[in-house]
LUMZAMI-783331 format. One record per residue: residue number from 1; residue in three letters; chain; x, y, z of N, C-alpha, C in turn. Coordinates in steps of 0.1 Angstrom, whole numbers. Layout:
BEGIN
seq=NUM type=ALA mol=A n_X=X n_Y=Y n_Z=Z ca_X=X ca_Y=Y ca_Z=Z c_X=X c_Y=Y c_Z=Z
...
# end
This chain:
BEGIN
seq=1 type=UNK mol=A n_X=-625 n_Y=677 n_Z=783 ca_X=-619 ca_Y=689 ca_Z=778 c_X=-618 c_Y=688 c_Z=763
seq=2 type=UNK mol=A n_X=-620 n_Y=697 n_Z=758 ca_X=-620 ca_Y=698 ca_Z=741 c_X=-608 c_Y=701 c_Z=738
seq=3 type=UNK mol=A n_X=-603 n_Y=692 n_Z=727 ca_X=-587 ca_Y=692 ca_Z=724 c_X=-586 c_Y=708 c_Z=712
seq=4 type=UNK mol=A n_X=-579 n_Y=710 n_Z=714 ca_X=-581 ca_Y=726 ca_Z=703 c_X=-569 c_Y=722 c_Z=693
seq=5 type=UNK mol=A n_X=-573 n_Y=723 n_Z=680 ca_X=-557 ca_Y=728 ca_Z=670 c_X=-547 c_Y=735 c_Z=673
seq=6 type=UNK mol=A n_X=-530 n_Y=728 n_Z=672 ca_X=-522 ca_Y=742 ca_Z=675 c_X=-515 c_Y=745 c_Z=662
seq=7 type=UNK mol=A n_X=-516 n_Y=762 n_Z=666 ca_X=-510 ca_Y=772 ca_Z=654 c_X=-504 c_Y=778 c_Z=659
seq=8 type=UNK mol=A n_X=-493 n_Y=781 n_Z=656 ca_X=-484 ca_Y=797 ca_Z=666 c_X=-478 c_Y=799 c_Z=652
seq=9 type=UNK mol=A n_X=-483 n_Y=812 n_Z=650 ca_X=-490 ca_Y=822 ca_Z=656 c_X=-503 c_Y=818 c_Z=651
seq=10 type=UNK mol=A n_X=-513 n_Y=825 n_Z=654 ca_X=-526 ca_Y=821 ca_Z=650 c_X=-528 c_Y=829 c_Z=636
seq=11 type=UNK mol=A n_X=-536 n_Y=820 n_Z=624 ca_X=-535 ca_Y=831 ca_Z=613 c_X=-546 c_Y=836 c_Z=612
seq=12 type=UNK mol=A n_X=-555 n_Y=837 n_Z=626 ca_X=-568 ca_Y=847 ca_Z=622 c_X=-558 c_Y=862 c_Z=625
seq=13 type=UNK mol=A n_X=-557 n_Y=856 n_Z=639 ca_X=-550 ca_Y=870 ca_Z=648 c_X=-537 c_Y=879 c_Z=633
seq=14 type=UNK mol=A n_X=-529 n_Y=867 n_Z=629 ca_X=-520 ca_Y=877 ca_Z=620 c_X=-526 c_Y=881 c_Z=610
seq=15 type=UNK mol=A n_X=-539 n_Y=875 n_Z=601 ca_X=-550 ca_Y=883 ca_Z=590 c_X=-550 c_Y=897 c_Z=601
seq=16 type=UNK mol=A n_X=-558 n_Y=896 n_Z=611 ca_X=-562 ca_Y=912 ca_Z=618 c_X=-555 c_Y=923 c_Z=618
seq=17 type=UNK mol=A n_X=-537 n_Y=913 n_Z=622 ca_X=-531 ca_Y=923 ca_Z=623 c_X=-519 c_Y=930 c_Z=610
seq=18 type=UNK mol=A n_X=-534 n_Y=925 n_Z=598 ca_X=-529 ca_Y=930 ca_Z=583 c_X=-520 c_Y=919 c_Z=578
seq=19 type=UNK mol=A n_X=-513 n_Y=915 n_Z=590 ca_X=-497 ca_Y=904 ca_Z=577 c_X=-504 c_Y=894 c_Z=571
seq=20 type=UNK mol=A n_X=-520 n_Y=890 n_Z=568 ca_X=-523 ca_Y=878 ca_Z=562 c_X=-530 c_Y=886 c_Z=552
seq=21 type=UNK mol=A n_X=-525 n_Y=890 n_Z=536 ca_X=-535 ca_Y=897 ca_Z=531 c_X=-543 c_Y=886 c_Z=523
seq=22 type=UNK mol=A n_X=-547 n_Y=877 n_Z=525 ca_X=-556 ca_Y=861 ca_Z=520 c_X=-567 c_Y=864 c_Z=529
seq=23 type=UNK mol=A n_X=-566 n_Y=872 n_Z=543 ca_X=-582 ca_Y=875 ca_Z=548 c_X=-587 c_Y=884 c_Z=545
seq=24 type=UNK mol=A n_X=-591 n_Y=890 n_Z=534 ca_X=-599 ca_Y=899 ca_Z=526 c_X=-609 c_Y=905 c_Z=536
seq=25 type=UNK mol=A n_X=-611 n_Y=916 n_Z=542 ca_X=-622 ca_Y=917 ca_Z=548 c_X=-634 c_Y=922 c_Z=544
seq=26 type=UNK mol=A n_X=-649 n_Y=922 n_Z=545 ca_X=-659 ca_Y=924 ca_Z=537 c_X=-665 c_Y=933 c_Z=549
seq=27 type=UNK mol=A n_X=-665 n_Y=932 n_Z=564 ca_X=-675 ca_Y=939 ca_Z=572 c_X=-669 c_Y=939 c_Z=583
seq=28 type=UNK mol=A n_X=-669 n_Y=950 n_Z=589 ca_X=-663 ca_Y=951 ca_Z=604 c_X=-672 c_Y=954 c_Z=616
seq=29 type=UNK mol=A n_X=-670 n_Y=952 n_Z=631 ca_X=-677 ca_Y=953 ca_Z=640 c_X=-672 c_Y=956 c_Z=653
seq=30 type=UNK mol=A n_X=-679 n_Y=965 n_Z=664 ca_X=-671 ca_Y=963 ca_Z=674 c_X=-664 c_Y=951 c_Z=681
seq=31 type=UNK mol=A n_X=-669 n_Y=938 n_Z=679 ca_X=-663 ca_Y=920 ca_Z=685 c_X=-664 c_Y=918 c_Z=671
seq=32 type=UNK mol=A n_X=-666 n_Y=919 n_Z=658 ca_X=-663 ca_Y=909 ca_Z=647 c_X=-654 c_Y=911 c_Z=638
seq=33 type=UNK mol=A n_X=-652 n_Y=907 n_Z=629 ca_X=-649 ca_Y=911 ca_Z=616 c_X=-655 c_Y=897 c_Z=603
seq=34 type=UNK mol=A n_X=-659 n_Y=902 n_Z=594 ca_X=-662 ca_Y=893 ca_Z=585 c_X=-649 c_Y=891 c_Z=572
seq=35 type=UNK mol=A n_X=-649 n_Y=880 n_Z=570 ca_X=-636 ca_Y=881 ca_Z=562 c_X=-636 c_Y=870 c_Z=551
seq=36 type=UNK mol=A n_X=-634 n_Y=869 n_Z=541 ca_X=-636 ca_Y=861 ca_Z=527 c_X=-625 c_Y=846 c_Z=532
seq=37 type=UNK mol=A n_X=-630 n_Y=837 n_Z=530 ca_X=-623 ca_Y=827 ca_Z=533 c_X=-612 c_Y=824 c_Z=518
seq=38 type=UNK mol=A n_X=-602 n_Y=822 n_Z=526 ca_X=-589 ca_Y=816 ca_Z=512 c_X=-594 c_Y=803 c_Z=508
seq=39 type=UNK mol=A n_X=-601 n_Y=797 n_Z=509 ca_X=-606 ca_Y=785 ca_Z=503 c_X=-617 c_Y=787 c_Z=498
seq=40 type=UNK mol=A n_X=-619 n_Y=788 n_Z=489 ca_X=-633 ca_Y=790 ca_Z=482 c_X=-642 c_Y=777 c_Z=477
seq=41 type=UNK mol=A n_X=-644 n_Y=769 n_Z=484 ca_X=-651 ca_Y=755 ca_Z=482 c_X=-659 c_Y=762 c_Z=475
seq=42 type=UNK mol=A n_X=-670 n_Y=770 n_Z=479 ca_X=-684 ca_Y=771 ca_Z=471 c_X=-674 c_Y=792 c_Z=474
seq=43 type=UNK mol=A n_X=-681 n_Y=795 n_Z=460 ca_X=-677 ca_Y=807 ca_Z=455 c_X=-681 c_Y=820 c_Z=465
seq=44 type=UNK mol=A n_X=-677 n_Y=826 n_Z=473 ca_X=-681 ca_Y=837 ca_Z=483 c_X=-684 c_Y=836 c_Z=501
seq=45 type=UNK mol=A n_X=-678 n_Y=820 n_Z=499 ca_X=-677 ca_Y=815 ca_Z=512 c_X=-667 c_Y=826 c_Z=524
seq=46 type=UNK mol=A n_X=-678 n_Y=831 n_Z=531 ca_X=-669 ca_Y=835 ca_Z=541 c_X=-673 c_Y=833 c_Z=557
seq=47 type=UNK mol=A n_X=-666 n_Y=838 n_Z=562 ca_X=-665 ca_Y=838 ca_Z=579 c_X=-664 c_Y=852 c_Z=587
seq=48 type=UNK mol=A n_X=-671 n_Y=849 n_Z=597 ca_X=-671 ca_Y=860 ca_Z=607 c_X=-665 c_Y=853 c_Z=620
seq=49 type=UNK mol=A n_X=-657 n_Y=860 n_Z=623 ca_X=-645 ca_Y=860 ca_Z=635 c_X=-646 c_Y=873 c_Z=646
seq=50 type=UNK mol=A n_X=-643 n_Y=868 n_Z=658 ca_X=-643 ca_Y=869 ca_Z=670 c_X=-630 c_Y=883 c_Z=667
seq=51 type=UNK mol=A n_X=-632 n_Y=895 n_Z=672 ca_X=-618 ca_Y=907 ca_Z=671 c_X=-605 c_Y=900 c_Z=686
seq=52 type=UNK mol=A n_X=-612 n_Y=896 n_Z=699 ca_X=-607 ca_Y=890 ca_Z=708 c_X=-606 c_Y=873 c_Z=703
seq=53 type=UNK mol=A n_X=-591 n_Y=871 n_Z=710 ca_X=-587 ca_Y=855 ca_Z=703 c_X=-595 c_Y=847 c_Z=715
seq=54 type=UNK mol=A n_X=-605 n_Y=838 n_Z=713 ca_X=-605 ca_Y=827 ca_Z=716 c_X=-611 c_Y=815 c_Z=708
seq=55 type=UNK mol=A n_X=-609 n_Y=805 n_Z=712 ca_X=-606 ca_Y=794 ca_Z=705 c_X=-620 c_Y=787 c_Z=700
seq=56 type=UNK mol=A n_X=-631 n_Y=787 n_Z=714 ca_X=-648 ca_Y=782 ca_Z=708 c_X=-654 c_Y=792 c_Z=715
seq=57 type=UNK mol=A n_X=-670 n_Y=788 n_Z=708 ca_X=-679 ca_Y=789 ca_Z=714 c_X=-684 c_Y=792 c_Z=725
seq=58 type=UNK mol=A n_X=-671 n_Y=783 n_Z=736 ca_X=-680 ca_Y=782 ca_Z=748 c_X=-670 c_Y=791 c_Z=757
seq=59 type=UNK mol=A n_X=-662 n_Y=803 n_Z=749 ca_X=-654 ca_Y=812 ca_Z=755 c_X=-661 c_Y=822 c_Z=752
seq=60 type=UNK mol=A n_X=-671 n_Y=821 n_Z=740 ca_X=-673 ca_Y=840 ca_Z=736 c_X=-681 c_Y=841 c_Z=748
seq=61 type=UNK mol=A n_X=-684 n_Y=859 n_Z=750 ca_X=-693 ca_Y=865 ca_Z=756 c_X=-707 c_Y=866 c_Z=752
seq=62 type=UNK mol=A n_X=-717 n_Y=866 n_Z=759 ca_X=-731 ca_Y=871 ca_Z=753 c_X=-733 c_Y=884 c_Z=739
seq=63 type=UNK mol=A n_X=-721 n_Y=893 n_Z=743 ca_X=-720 ca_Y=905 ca_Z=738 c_X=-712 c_Y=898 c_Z=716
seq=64 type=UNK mol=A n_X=-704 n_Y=891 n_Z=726 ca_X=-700 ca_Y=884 ca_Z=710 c_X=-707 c_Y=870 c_Z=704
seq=65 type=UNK mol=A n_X=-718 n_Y=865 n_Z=712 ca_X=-722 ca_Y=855 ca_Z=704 c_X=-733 c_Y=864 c_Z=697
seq=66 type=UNK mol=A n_X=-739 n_Y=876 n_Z=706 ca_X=-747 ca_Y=885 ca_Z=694 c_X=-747 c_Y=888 c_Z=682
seq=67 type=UNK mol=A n_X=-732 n_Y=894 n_Z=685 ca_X=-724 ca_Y=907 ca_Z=672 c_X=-721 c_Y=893 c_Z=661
seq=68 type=UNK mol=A n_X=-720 n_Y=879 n_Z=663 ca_X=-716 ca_Y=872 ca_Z=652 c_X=-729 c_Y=873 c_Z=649
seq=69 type=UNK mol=A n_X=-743 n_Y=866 n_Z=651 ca_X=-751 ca_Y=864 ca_Z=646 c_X=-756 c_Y=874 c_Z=636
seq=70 type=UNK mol=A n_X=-752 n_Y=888 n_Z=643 ca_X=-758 ca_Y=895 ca_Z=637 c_X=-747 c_Y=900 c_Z=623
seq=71 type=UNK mol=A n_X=-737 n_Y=897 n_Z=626 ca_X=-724 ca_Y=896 ca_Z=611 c_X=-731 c_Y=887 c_Z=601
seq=72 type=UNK mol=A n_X=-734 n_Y=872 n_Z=614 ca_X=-738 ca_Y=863 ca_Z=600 c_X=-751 c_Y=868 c_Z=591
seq=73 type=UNK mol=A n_X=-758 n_Y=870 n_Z=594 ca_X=-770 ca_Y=873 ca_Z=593 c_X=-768 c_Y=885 c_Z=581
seq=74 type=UNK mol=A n_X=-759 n_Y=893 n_Z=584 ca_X=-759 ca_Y=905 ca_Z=573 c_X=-752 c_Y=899 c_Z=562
seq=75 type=UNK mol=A n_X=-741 n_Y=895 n_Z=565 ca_X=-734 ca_Y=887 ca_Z=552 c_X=-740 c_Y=875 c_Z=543
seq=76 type=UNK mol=A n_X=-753 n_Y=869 n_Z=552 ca_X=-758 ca_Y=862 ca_Z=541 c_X=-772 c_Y=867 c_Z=537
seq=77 type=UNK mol=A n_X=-769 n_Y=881 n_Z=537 ca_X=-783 ca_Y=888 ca_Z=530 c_X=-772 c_Y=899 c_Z=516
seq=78 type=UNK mol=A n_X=-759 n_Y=896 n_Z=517 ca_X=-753 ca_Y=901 ca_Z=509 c_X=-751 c_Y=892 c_Z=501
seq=79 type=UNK mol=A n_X=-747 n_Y=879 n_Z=502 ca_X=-745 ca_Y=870 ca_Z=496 c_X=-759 c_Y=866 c_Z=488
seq=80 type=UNK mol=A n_X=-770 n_Y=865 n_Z=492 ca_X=-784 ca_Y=862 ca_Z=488 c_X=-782 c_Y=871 c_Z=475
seq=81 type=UNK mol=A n_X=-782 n_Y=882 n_Z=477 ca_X=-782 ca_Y=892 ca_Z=465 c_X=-771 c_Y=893 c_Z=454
seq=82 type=UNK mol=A n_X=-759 n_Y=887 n_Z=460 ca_X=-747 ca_Y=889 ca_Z=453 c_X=-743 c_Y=876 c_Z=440
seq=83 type=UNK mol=A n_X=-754 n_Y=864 n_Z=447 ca_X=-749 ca_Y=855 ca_Z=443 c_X=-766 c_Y=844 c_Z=435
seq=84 type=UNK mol=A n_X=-773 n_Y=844 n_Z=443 ca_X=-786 ca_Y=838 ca_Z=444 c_X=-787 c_Y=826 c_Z=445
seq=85 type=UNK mol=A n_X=-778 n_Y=819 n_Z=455 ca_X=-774 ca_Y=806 ca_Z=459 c_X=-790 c_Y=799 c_Z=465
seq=86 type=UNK mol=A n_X=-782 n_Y=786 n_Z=465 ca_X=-800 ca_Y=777 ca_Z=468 c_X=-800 c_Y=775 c_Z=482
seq=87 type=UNK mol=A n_X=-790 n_Y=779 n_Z=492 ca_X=-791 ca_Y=779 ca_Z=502 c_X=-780 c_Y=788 c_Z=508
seq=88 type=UNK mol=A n_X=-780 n_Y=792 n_Z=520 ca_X=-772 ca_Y=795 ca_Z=533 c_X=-766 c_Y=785 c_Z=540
seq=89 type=UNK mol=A n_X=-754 n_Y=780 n_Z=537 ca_X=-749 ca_Y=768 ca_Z=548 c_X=-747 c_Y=779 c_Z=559
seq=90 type=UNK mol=A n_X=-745 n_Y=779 n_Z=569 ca_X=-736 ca_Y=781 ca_Z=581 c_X=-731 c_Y=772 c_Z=592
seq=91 type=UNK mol=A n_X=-720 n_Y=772 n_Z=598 ca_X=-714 ca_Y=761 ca_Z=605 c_X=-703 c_Y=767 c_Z=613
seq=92 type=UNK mol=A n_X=-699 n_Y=759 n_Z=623 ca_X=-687 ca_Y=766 ca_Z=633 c_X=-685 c_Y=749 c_Z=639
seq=93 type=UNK mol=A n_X=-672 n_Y=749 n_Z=640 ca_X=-660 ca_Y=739 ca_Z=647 c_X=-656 c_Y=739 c_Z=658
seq=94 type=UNK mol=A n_X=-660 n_Y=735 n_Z=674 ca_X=-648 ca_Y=734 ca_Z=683 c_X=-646 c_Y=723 c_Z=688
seq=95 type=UNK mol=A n_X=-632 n_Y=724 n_Z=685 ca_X=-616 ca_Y=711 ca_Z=691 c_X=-620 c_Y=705 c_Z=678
seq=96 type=UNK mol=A n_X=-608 n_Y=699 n_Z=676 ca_X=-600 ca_Y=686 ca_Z=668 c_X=-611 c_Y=679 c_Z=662
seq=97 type=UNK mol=A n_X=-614 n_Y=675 n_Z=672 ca_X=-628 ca_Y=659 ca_Z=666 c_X=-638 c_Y=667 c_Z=659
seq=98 type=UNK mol=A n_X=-644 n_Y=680 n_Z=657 ca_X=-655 ca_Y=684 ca_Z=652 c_X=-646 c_Y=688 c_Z=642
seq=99 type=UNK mol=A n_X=-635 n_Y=692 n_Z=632 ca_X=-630 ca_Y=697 ca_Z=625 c_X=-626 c_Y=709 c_Z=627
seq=100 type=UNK mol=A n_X=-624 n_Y=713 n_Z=636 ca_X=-620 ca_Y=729 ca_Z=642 c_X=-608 c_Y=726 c_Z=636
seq=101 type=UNK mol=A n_X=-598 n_Y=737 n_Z=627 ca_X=-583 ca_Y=738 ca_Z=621 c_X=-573 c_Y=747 c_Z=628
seq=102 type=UNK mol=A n_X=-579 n_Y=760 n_Z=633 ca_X=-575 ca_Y=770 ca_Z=637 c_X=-582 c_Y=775 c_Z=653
seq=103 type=UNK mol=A n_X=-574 n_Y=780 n_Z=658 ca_X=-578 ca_Y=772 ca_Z=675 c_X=-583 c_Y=788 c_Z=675
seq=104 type=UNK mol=A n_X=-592 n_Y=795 n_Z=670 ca_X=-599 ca_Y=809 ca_Z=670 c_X=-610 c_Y=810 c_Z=667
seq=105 type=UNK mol=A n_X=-622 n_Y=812 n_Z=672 ca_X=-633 ca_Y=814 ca_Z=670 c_X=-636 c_Y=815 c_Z=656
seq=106 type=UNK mol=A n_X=-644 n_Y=810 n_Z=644 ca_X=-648 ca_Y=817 ca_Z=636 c_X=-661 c_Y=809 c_Z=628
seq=107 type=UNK mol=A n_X=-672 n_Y=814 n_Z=623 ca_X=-685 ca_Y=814 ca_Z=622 c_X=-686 c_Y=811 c_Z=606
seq=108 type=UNK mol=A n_X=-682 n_Y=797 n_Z=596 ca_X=-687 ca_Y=801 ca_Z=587 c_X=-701 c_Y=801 c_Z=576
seq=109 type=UNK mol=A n_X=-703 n_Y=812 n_Z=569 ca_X=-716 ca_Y=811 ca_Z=566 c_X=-715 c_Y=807 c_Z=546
seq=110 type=UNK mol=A n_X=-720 n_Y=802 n_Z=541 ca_X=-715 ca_Y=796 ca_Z=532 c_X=-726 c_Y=793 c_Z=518
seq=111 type=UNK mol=A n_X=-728 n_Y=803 n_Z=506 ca_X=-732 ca_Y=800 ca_Z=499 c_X=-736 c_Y=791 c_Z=486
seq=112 type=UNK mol=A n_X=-743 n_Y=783 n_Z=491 ca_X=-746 ca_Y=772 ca_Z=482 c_X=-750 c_Y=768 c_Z=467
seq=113 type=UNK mol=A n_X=-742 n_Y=763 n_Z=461 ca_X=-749 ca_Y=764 ca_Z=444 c_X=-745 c_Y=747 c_Z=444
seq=114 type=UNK mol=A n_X=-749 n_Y=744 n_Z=433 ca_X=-747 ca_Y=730 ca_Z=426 c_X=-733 c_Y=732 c_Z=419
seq=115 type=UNK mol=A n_X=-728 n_Y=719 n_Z=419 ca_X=-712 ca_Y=716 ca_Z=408 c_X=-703 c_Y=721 c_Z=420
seq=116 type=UNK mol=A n_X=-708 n_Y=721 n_Z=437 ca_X=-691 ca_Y=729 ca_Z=447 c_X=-682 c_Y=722 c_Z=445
seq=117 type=UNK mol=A n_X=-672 n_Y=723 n_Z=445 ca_X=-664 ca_Y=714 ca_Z=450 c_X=-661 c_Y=709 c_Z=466
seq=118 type=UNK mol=A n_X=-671 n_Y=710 n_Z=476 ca_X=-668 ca_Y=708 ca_Z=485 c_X=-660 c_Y=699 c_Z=496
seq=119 type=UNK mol=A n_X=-662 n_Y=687 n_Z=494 ca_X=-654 ca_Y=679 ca_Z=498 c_X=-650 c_Y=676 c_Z=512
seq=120 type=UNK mol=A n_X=-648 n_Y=685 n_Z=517 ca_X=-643 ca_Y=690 ca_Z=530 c_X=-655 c_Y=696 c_Z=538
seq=121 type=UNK mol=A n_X=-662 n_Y=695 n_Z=547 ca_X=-670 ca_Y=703 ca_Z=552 c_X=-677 c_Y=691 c_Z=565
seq=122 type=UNK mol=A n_X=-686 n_Y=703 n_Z=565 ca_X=-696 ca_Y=695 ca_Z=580 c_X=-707 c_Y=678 c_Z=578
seq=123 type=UNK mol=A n_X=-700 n_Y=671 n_Z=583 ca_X=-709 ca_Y=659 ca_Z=576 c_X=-720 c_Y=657 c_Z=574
seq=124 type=UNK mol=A n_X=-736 n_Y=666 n_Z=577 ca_X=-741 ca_Y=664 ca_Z=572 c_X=-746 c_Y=668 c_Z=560
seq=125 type=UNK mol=A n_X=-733 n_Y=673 n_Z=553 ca_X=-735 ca_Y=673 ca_Z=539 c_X=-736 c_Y=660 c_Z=531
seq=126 type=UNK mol=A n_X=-728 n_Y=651 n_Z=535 ca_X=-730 ca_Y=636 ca_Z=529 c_X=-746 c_Y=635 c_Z=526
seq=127 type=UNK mol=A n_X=-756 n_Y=635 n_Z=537 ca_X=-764 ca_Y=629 ca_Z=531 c_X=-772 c_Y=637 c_Z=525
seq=128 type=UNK mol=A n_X=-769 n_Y=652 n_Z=514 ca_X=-774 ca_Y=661 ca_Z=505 c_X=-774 c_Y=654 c_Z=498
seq=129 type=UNK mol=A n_X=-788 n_Y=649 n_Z=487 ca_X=-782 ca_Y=645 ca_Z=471 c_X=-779 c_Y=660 c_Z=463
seq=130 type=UNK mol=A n_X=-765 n_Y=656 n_Z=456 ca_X=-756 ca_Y=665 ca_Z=450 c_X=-746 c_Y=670 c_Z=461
seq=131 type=UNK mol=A n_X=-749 n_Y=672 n_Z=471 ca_X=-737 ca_Y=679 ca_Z=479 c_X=-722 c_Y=673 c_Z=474
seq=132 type=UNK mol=A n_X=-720 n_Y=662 n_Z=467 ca_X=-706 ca_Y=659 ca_Z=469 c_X=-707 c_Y=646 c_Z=472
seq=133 type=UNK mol=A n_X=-719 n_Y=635 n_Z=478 ca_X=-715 ca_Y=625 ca_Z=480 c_X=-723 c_Y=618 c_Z=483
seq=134 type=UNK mol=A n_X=-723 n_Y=607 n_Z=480 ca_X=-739 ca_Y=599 ca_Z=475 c_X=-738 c_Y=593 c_Z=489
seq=135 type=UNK mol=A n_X=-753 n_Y=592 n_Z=490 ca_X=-757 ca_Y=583 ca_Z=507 c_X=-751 c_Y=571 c_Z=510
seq=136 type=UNK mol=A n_X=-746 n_Y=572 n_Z=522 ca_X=-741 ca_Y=564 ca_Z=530 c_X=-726 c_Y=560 c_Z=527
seq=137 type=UNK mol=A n_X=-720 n_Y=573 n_Z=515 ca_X=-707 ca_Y=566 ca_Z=514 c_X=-696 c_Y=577 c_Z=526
seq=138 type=UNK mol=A n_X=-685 n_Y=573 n_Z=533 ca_X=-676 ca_Y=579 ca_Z=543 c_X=-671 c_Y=586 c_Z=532
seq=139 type=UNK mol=A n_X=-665 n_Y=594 n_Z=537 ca_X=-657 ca_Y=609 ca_Z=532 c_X=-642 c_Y=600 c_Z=532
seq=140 type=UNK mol=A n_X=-638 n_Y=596 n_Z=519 ca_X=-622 ca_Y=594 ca_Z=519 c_X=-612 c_Y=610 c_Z=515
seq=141 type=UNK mol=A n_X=-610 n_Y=611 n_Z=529 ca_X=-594 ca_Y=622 ca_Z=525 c_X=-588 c_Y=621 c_Z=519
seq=142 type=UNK mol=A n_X=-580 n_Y=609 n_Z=510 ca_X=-567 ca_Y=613 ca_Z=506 c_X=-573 c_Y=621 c_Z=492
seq=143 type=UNK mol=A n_X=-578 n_Y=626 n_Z=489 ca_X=-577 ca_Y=639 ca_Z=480 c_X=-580 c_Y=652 c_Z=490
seq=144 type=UNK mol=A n_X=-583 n_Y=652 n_Z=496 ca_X=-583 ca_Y=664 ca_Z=504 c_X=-573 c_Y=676 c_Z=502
seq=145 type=UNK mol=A n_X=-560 n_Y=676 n_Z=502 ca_X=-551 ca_Y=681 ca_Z=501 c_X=-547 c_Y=690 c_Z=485
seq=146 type=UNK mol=A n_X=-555 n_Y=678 n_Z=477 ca_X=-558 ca_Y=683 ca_Z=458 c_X=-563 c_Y=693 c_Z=460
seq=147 type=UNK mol=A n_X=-580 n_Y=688 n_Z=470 ca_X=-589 ca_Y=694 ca_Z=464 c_X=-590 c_Y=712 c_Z=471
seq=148 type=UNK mol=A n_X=-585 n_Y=713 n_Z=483 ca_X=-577 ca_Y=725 ca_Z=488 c_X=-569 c_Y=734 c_Z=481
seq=149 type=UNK mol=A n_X=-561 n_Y=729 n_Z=476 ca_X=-552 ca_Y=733 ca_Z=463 c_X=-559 c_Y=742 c_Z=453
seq=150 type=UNK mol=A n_X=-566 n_Y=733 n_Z=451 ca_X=-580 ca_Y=736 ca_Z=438 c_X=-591 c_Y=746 c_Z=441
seq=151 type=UNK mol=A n_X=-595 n_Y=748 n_Z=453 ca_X=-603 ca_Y=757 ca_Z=455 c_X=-589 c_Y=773 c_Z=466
seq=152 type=UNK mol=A n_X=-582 n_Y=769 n_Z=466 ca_X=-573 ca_Y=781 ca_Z=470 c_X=-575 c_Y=796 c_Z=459
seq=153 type=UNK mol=A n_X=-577 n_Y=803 n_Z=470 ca_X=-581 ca_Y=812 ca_Z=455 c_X=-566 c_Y=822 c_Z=459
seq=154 type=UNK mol=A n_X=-562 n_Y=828 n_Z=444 ca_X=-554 ca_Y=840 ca_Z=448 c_X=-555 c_Y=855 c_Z=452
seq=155 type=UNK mol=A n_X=-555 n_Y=860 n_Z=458 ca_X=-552 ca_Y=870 ca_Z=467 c_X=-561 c_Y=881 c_Z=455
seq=156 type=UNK mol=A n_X=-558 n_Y=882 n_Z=443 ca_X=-567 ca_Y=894 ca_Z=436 c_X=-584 c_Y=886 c_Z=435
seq=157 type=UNK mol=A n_X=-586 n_Y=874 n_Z=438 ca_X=-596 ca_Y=867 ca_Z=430 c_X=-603 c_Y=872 c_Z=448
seq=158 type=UNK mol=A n_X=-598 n_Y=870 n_Z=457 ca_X=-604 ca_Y=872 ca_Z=469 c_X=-610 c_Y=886 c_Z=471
seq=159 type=UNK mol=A n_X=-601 n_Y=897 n_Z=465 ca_X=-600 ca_Y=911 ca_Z=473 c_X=-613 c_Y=912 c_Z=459
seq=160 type=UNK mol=A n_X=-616 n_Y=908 n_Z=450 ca_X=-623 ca_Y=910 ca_Z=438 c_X=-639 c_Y=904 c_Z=445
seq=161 type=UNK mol=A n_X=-640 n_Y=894 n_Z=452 ca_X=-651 ca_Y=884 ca_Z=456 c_X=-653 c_Y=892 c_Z=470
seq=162 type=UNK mol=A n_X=-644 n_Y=897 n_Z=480 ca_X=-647 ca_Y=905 ca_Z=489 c_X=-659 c_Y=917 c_Z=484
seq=163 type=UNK mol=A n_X=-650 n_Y=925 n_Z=474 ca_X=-657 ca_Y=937 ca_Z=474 c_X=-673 c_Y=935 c_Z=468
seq=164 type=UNK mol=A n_X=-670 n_Y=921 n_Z=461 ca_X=-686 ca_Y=923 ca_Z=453 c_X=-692 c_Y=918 c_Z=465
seq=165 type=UNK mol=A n_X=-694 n_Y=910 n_Z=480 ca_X=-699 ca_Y=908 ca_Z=486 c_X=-704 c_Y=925 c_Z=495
seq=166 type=UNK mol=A n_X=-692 n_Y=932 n_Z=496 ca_X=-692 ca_Y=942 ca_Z=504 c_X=-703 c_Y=953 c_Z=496
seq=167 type=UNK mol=A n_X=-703 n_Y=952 n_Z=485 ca_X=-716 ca_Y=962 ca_Z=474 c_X=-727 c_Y=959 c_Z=480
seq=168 type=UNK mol=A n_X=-729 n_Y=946 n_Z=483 ca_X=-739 ca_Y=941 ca_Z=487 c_X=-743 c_Y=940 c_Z=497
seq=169 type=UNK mol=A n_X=-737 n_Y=944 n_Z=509 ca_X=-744 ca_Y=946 ca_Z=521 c_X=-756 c_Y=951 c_Z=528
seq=170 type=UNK mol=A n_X=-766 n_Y=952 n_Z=534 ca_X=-775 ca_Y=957 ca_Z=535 c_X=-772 c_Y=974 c_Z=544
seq=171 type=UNK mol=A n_X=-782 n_Y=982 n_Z=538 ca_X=-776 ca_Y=995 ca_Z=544 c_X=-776 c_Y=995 c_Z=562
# end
């Protein structure tokens, strides 16, 4: 059984239901929504989420593992243009041990430049030269919590990085 994070209430579900204005939204869908992530590791980092709460992957429907791909897929043809990053990360978490935080579906797709501050992310960024961490060294957290801090963006810096994503959408 996959252990899930607990949150009550969930802050995707309270972003949807407007009281989180830190989820900026950039694209909407009948099962998704795309939404600017409050942590800005790498600059326009966002996620597409599930409109129905569940927690992984191995809950969505056929109908919603579509509608993300096809979110992800638009949002990083917005971001390609918005930004001219050297790559598309994308990545998704379920349960505890894989670094899932929030026990809600969500897909993120993630613009890549040199100098991120990453720090936090899917391990096989370790063995990128430049990602953040030279080969073969383990990922020490206790800066973790700085470096969160540090990439926290505020609320106008978001709704500002939403809309330039959102200009950019494909028609």
């Amino acid at each position: 059984m996959i252990e899930l994070p607990l949150r009550d209430p969930c802050d995707l579900c309270e972003g949807m239901a407007g009281r989180e204005e830190r989820w900026a939204i950039i694209d909407e869908g009948e099962f998704t929504l795309t939404v600017i992530n409050p942590w800005q590791f790498e600059i326009g980092q966002c996620c597409v989420i599930t409109r129905r709460h569940v927690a992984t992957l191995l809950e969505l429907s056929r109908q919603e593992c579509a509608a993300v791909m096809v979110a992800a897929k638009r949002v990083a043809e917005a971001l390609v243009r918005a930004y001219q990053p050297l790559g598309i990360l994308t990545f998704q978490n379920n349960g505890v041990y894989s670094g899932q935080e929030t026990p809600h579906f969500h897909f993120h797709v993630v613009p890549r430049q040199p100098g991120s501050d990453w720090g936090i992310g899917p391990p096989q960024l370790a063995t990128f030269d430049g990602a953040g961490r030279r080969r073969g060294t383990p990922h020490d957290s206790s800066g973790d919590a700085q470096r969160r801090e540090r990439v926290r963006a505020c609320a106008s810096q978001l709704v500002e990085t939403a809309a330039l994503i959102r200009s950019n959408l494909p028609e």
